[in-house]
C-alpha positions as CSV (number, residue, x, y, z in Angstrom):
1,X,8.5,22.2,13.7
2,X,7.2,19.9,16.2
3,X,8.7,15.7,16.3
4,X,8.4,12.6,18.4
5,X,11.4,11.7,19.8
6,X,11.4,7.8,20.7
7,X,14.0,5.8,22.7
8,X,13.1,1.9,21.5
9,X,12.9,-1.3,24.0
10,X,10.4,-0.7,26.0
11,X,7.5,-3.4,26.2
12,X,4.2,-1.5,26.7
13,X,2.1,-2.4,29.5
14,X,-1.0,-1.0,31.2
15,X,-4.3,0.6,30.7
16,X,-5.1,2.9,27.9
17,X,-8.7,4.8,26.9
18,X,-9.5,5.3,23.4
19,X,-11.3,8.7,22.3
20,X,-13.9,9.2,19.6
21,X,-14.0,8.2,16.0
22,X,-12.7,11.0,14.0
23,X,-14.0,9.8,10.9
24,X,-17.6,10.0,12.6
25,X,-17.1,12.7,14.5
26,X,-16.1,14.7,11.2
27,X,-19.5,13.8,9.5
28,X,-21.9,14.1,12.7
29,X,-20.2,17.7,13.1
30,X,-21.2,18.9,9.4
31,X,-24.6,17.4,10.1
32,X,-25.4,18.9,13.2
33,X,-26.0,22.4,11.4
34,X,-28.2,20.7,9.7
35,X,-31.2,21.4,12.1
36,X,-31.9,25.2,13.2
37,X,-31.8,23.8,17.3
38,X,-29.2,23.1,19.6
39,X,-27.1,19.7,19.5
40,X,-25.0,18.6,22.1
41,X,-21.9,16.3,20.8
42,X,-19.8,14.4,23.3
43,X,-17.2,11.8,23.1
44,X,-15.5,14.4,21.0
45,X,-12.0,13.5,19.8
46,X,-9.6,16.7,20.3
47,X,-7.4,16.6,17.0
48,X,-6.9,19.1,14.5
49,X,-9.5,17.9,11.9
50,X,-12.1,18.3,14.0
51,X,-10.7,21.6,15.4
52,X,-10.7,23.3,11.6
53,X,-13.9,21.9,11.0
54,X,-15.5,23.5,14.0
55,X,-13.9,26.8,12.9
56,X,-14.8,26.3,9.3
57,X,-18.6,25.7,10.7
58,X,-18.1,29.2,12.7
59,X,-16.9,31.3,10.3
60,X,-20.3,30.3,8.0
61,X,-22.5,32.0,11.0
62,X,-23.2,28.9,12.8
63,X,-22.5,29.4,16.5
64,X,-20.3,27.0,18.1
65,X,-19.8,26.3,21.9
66,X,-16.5,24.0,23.0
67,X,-18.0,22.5,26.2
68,X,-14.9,21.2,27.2
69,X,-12.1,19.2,25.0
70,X,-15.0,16.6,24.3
71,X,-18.4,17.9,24.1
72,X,-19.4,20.6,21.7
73,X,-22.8,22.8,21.4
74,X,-24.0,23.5,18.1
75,X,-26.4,25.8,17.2
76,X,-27.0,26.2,12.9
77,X,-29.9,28.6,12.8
78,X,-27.3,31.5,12.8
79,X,-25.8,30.5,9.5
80,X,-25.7,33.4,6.9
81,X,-23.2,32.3,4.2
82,X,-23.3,29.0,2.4
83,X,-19.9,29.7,1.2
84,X,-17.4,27.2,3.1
85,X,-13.5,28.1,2.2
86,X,-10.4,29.1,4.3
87,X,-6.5,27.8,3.8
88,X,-7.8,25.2,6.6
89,X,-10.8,23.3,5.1
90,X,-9.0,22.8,1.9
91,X,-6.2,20.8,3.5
92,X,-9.2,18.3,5.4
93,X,-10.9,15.5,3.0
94,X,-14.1,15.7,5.4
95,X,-15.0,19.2,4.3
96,X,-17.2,17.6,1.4
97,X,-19.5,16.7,4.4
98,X,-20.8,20.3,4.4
99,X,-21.7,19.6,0.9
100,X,-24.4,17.5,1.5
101,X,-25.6,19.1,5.3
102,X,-25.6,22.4,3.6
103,X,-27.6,21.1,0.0
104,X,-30.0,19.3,2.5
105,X,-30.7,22.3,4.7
106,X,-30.7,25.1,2.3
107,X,-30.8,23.7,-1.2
108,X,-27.4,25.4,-2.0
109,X,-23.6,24.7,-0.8
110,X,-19.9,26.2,-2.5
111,X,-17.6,24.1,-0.4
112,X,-13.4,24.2,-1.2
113,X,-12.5,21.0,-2.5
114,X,-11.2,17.9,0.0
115,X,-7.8,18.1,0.6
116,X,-6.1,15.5,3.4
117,X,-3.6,12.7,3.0
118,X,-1.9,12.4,-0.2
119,X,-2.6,8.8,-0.1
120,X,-4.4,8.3,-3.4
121,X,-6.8,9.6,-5.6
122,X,-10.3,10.3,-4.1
123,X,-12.4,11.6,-6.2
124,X,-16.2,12.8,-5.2
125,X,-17.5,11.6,-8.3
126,X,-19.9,9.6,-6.4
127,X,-20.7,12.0,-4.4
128,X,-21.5,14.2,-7.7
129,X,-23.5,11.5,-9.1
130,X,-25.8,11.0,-6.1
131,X,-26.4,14.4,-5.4
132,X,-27.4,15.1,-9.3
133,X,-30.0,11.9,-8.9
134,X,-31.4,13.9,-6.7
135,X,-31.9,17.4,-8.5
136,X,-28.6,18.9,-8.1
137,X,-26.9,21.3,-10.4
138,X,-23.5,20.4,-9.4
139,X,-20.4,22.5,-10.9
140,X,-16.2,22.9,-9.8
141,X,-15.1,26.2,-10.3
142,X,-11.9,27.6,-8.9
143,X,-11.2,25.0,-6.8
144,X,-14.6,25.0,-5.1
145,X,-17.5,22.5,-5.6
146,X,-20.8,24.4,-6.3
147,X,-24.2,22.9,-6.2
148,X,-27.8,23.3,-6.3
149,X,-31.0,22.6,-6.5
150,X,-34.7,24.4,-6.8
151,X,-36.0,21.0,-4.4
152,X,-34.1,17.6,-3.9
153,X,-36.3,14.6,-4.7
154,X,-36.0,11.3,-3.6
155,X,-34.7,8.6,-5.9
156,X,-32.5,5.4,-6.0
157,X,-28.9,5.6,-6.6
158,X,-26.4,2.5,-7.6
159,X,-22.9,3.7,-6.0
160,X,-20.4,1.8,-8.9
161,X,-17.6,1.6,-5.6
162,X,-18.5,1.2,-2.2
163,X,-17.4,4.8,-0.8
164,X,-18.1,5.8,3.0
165,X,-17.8,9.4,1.9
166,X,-20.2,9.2,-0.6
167,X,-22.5,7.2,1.4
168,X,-22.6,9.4,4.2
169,X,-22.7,12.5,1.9
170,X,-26.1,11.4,0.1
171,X,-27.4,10.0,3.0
172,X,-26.8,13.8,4.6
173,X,-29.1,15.6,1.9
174,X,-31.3,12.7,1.5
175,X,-32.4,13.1,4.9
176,X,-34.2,16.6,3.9
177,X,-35.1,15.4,0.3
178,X,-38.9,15.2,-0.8
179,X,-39.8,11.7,-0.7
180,X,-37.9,8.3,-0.5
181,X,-34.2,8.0,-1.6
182,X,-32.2,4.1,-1.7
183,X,-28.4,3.7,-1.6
184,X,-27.5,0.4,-3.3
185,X,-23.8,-1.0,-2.4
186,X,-23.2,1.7,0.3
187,X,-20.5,1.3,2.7
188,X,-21.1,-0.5,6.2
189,X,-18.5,1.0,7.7
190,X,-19.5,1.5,12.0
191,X,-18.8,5.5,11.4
192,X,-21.8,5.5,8.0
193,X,-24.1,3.6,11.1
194,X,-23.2,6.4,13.6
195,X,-24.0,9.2,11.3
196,X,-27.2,7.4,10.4
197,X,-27.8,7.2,14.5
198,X,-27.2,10.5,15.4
199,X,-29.0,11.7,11.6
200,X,-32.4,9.7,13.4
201,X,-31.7,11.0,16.8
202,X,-32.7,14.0,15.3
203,X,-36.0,13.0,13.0
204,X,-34.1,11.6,10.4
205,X,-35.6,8.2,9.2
206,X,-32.9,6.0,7.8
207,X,-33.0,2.4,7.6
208,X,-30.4,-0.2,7.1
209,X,-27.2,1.4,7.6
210,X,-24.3,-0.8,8.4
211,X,-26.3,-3.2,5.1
212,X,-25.4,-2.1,1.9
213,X,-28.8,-0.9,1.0
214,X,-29.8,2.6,2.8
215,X,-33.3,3.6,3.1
216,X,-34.1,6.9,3.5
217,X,-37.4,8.6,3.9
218,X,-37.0,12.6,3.7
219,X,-38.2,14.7,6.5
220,X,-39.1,18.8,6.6
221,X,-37.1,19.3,9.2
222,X,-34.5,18.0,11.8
223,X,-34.4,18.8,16.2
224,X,-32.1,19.0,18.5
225,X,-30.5,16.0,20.1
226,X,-27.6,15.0,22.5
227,X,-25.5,12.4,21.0
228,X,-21.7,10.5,22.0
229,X,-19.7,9.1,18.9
230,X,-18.4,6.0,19.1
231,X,-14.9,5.0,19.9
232,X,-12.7,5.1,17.2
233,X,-11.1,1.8,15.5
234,X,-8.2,2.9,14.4
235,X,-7.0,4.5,17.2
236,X,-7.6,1.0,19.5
237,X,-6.5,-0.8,16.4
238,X,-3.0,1.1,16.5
239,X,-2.8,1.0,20.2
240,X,-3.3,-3.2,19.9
241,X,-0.9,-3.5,17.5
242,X,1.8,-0.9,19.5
243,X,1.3,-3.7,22.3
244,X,2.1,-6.6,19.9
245,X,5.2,-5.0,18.4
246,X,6.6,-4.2,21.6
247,X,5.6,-7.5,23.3
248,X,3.9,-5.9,25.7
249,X,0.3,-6.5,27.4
250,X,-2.3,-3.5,27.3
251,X,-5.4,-3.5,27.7
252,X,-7.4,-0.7,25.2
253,X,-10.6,0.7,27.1
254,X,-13.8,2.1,25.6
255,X,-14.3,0.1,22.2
256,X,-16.8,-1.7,20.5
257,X,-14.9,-5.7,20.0
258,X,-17.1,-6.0,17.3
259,X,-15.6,-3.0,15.3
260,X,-12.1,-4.6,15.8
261,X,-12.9,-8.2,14.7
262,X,-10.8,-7.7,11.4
263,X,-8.0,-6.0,13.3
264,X,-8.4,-8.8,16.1
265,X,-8.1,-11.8,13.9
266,X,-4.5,-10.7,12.0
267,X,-3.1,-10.4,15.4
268,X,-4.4,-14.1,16.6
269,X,-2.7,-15.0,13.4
270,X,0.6,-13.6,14.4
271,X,0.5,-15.0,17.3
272,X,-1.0,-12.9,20.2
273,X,-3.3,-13.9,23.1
274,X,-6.2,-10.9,22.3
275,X,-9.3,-11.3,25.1
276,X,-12.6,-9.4,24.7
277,X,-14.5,-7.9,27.2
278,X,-17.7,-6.1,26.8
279,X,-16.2,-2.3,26.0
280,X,-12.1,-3.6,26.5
281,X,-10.0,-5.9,24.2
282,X,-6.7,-6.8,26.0
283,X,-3.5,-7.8,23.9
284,X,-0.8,-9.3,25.2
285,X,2.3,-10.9,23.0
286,X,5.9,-12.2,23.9
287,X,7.2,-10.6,20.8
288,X,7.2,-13.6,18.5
289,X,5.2,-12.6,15.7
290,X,4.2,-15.0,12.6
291,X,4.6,-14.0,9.3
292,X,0.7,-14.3,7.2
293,X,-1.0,-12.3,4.3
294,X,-3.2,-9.4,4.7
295,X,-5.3,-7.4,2.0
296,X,-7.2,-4.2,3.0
297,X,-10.9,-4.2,2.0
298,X,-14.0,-2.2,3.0
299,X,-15.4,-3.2,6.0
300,X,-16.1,-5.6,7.5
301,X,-12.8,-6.6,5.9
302,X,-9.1,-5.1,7.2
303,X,-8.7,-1.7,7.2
304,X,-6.8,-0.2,4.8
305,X,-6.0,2.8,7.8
306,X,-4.2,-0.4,9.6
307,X,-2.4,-0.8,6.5
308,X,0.8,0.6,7.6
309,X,0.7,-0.6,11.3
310,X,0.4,-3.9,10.1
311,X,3.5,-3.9,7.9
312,X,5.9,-2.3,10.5
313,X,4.1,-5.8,13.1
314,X,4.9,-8.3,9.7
315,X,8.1,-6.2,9.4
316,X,10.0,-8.1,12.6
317,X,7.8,-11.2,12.1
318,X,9.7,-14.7,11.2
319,X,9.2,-15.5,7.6
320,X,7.8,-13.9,4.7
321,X,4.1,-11.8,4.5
322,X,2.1,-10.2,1.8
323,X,0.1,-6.9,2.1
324,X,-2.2,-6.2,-0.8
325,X,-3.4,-2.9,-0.5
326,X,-6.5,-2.5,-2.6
327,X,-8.6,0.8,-1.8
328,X,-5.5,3.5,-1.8
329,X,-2.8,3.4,-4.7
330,X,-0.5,5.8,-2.5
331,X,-0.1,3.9,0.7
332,X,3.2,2.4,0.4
333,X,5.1,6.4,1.0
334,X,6.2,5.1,4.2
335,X,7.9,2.4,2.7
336,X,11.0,4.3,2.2
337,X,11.4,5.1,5.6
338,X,10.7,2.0,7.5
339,X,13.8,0.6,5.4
340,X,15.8,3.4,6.6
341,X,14.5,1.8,10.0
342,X,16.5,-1.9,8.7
343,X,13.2,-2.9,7.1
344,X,13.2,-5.0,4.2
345,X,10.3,-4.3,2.2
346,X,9.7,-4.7,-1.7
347,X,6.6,-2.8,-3.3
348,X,5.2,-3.8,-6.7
349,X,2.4,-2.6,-7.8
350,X,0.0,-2.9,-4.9
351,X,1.5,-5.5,-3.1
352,X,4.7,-5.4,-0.4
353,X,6.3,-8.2,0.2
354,X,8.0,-7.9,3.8
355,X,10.6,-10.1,4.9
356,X,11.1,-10.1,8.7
357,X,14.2,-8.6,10.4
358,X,15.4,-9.6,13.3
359,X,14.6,-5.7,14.8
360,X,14.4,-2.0,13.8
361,X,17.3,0.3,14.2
362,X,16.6,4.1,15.3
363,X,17.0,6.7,12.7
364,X,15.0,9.8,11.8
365,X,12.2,9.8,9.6
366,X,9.3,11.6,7.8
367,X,5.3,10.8,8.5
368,X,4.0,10.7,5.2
369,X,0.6,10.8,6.8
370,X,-1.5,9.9,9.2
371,X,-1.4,6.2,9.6
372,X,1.8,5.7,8.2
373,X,3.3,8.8,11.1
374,X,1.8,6.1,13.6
375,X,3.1,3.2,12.0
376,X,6.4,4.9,12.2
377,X,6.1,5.5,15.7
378,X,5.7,2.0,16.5
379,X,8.5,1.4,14.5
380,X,10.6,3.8,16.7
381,X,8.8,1.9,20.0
382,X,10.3,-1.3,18.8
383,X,13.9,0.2,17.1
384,X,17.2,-0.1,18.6
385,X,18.2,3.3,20.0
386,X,16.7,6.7,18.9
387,X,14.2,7.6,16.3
388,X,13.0,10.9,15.5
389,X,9.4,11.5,13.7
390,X,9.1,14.8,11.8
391,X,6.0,16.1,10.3
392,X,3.7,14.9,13.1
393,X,1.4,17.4,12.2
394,X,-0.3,14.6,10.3
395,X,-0.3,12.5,13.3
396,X,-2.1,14.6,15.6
397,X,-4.6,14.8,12.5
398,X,-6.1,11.9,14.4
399,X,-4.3,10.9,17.0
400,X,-5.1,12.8,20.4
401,X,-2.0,13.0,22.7
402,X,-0.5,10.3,21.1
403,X,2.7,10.5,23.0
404,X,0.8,10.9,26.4
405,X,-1.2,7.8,26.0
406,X,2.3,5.8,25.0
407,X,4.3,7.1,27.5
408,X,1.7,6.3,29.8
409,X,2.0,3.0,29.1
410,X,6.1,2.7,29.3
411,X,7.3,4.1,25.9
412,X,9.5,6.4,26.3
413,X,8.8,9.0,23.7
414,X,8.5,12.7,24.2
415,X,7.4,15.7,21.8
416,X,9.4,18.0,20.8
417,X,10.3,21.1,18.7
418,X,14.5,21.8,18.7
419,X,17.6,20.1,18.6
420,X,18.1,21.5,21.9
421,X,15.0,19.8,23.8
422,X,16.4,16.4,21.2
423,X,19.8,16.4,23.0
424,X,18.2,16.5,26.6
425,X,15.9,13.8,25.9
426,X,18.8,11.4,24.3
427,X,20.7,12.7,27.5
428,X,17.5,11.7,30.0
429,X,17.0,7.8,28.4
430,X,20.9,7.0,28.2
């Protein structure tokens, strides 16, 4: 079993390059089978979603070439089985992409149903409900999602919840759908406009993603294309917010400012100096932090995947803060362990109220999930002494060399897999 190890007290400083958007990346992989030509992906992130998606998109017949870390070649005319299940898939939430690529395509999908991070209920409902407006029969039947149609018409659907999945989903099998098809409240979220991008880069015609009406226009068929994903959010969000825990000064390379605006404006509020640049935000803070309020809302409001980073920041800050968390009922399971940490933190109902401590104290502790495994590591970056992560298997979910990129910048953290390789590290950073 594989952990971080971190040794706390080290200000972060430097230069630090963030990789792709897994969340795009996820969808634009399921919808480049979608045409019977070659696509060319880059800007690839290298985690382990994308790498069981990939295989999952393999074993169906679709042949897949790994270019290098980052860039992928995929070719779906090869596809013989519609039939999308391994151990794997089940345990991703993005495998309901291949739903909608593979009910676009071929008028017929059985995908497992989404697994991922236990962080609340996410139902597909929507995606359900979209799919049937369009012609789908749609059934679940051991544990798999089965659904089909004779021809997928065109039509307008009302989504009751803004939902990126279900947004992205429709506007998959949409895009091969007889006629004209229009999302009402979709999600604007930047990875819905990528997929919508890279969907048109290929003959698609969709219009107004990143609004919340979508119009789509079906097509017969889609080409190839070559295509980069943008840079991921939450990876530069939990890299600027590593810099202002640690009172440190780091400046994240290869974003998009305006993705981060949400992100940007909680840490002016705490009190950091945050400068833009065209494709660079730079974050620099003396370690006094401001207490303030936070609620997590679909974009363009505050990502609830920053959720967790921003409690651990509010954690050490002087005063009193509020986060409401309303889009996830589950993401306060790290909660527990940042108080092993010396956090004091009460939960009810959707809200914690965090009362700053002076600092952290190392200790070991579980990653509930993704975010809340990073947030935990920049707890450990800012703890006194030693903390130990387990169950970073979430964390590299989404996070590519995580440690690499921190330790790069002057954490001193190292991954590990025995007691053994724990007692030399303690040994090295006393």
């Amino acid at each position: 079993m594989e952990q971080y190890v971190i040794k706390g007290g080290n200000p972060l400083y430097g230069e630090v390059e963030i990789g792709g958007a897994k969340n795009a990346a996820l969808a634009i992989l399921a919808a480049a089978i979608m045409t019977d030509e070659t696509v060319t992906i880059e800007n690839l992130p290298n985690v382990r979603d994308i790498n069981v998606l990939l295989q999952a998109i393999e074993e169906i017949g679709a042949q897949v070439d790994r270019v290098n870390l980052h860039k992928v070649k995929i070719n779906g005319s090869f596809i013989r089985d519609v039939s999308v299940d391994n151990t794997f898939i089940r345990k991703i939430r993005a495998s309901y992409y291949l739903i909608g690529a593979l009910l676009g395509k071929y008028k017929r999908a059985e995908v497992a149903l989404p697994g991922g991070c236990d962080i609340g209920s996410r139902p597909i409902d929507l995606h359900m409900k979209g799919f049937r407006a369009m012609g789908a029969k749609i059934d679940i039947a051991h544990g798999m999602v089965l659904a089909e149609a004779e021809k997928l018409t065109g039509t307008h659907i009302y989504l009751d919840k803004v939902s990126v999945g279900a947004t992205i989903n429709i506007m998959m099998a949409a895009s091969m759908a007889n006629g004209k098809t229009v999302i009402e409240n979709a999600a604007k979220e930047p990875h819905v406009v990528d997929v919508a991008n890279f969907l048109n880069s290929m003959g698609a015609n969709i219009r107004g993603a990143g609004t919340d009406v979508v119009r789509i226009v079906g097509v017969e068929k889609l080409h190839k294309t070559e295509y980069s994903i943008i840079p991921d959010q939450i990876e530069a969000g939990t890299f600027m917010f590593a810099a202002a825990a640690t009172g440190g000064d780091v400046l994240v390379k290869n974003v998009i400012p305006k993705h981060l605006e949400a992100t940007t404006a909680k840490l002016l509020e705490v009190g950091c100096r945050v400068e833009e640049f065209d494709d660079a935000v730079r974050v620099i803070s003396n370690g006094k932090l401001a207490h303030t309020q936070v609620t997590t809302l679909p974009y363009p409001g505050f990502p609830t995947d920053m959720q967790p980073q921003m409690a651990v920041l509010l954690g050490i800050a002087d005063g009193t803060s509020t986060v409401t968390e309303s889009i996830f009922e589950n993401r306060f399971k790290y909660v527990d362990e940042l108080t092993r940490m010396g956090a004091n933190i009460k939960v009810e109902s959707n809200i914690a109220i965090i009362t700053g401590v002076k600092r952290y104290t190392g200790a070991r502790v579980n990653a509930p999930d993704l975010r809340a495994g990073a947030a935990l590591v920049i707890a450990g970056l800012i703890g006194e002494g030693i903390t130990i992560v387990d169950d970073i298997y979430y964390i590299e979910r989404g996070y590519e060399e995580l440690h690499k990129k921190l330790g790069a910048l002057g954490a001193r953290i190292e991954k590990v897999s025995s007691d053994k390789e724990i007692q030399k590290f303690i040994l090295k950073v006393s």
